[in-house]
C-alpha positions in Angstrom: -4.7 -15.9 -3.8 -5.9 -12.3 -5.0 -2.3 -10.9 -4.2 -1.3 -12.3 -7.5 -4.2 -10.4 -8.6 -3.2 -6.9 -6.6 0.5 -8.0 -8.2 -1.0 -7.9 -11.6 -2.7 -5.0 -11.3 0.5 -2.9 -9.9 2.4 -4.2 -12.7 -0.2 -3.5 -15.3 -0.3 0.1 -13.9 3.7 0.4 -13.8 3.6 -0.3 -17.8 0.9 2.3 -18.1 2.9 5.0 -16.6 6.3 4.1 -18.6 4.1 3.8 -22.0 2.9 7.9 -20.9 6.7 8.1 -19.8 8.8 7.1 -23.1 12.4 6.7 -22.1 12.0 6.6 -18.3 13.1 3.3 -17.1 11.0 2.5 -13.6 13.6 0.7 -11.1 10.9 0.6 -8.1 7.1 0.8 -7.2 6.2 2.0 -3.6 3.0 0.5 -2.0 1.5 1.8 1.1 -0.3 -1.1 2.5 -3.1 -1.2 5.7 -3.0 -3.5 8.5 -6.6 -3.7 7.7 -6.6 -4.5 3.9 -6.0 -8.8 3.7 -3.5 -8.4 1.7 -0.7 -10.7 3.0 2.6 -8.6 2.4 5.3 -11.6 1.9 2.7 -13.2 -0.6 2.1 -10.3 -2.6 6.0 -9.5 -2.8 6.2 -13.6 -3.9 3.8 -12.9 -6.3 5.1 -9.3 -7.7 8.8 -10.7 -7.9 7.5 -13.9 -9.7 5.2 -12.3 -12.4 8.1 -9.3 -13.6 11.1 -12.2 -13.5 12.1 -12.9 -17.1 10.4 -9.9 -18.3 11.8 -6.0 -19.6 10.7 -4.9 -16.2 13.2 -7.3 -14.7 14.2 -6.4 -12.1 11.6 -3.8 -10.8 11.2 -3.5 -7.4 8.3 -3.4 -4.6 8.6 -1.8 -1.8 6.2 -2.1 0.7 5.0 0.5 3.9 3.2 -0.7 6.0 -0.1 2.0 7.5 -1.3 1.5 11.1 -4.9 0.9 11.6 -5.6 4.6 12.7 -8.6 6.7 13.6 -9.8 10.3 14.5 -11.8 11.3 17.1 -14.2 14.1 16.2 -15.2 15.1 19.8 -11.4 16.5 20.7 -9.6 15.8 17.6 -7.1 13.2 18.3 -5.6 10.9 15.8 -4.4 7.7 17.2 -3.4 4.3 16.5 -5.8 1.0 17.2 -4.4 -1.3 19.3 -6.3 -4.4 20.2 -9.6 -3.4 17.9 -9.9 -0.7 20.8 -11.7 2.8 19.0 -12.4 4.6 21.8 -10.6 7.7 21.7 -7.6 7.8 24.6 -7.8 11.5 25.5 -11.6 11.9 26.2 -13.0 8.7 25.8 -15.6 8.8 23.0 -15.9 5.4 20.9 -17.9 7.1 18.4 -14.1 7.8 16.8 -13.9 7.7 12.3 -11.7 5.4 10.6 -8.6 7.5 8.7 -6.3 4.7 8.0 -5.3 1.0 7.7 -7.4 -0.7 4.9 -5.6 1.5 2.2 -4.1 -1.0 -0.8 -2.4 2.5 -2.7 0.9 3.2 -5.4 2.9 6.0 -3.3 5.4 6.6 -6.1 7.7 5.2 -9.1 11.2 5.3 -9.2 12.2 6.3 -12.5 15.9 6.6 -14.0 16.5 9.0 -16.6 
């Protein structure tokens, strides 16, 4: 199960910042997560939750948003969502469209209280 390992590695990075951060206390983590990433969201939150219980980050909390599989055409410009594994761009055509989103594993931001 490597979401124990992803949950591992956003707690060890959590205590990296509040070592930097003396007298901030962190109360949540954000995560942006892709569609396309294989991480399985409810498993990582499982494993998060279990891993911080009992511990001086008790009780930090993940938060979790969620990034569309999303790509950009570079014939017209268009950014659009993926639906169905379908690249081809839907305002000219092209499927020769560049991936811009949805495999991203990423910390968005700490909550700290003073």
């Amino acid at each position: 199960m490597h979401e124990m390992t992803i949950a591992q590695s956003l707690i060890n990075a959590v205590r990296a910042h509040a070592k930097r951060r003396q007298g901030e206390r962190i109360v949540a983590v954000g995560l942006r997560l892709g569609e396309l990433s294989g991480v399985d969201a409810e498993a990582l939150k499982f494993g998060f939750d279990s891993l911080i219980k009992g511990t001086d980050l008790d009780p930090l909390e993940l938060q979790i948003e969620h990034a569309p599989h999303r790509h950009r055409c570079p014939t017209c410009d268009r950014e659009f969502d993926v639906i169905d594994y379908d690249v081809s761009c839907p305002q000219c055509g092209t499927s020769q469209t560049e991936s811009i989103s949805g495999d991203e594993i990423e910390i968005i931001y700490l909550e700290v209280e003073d």
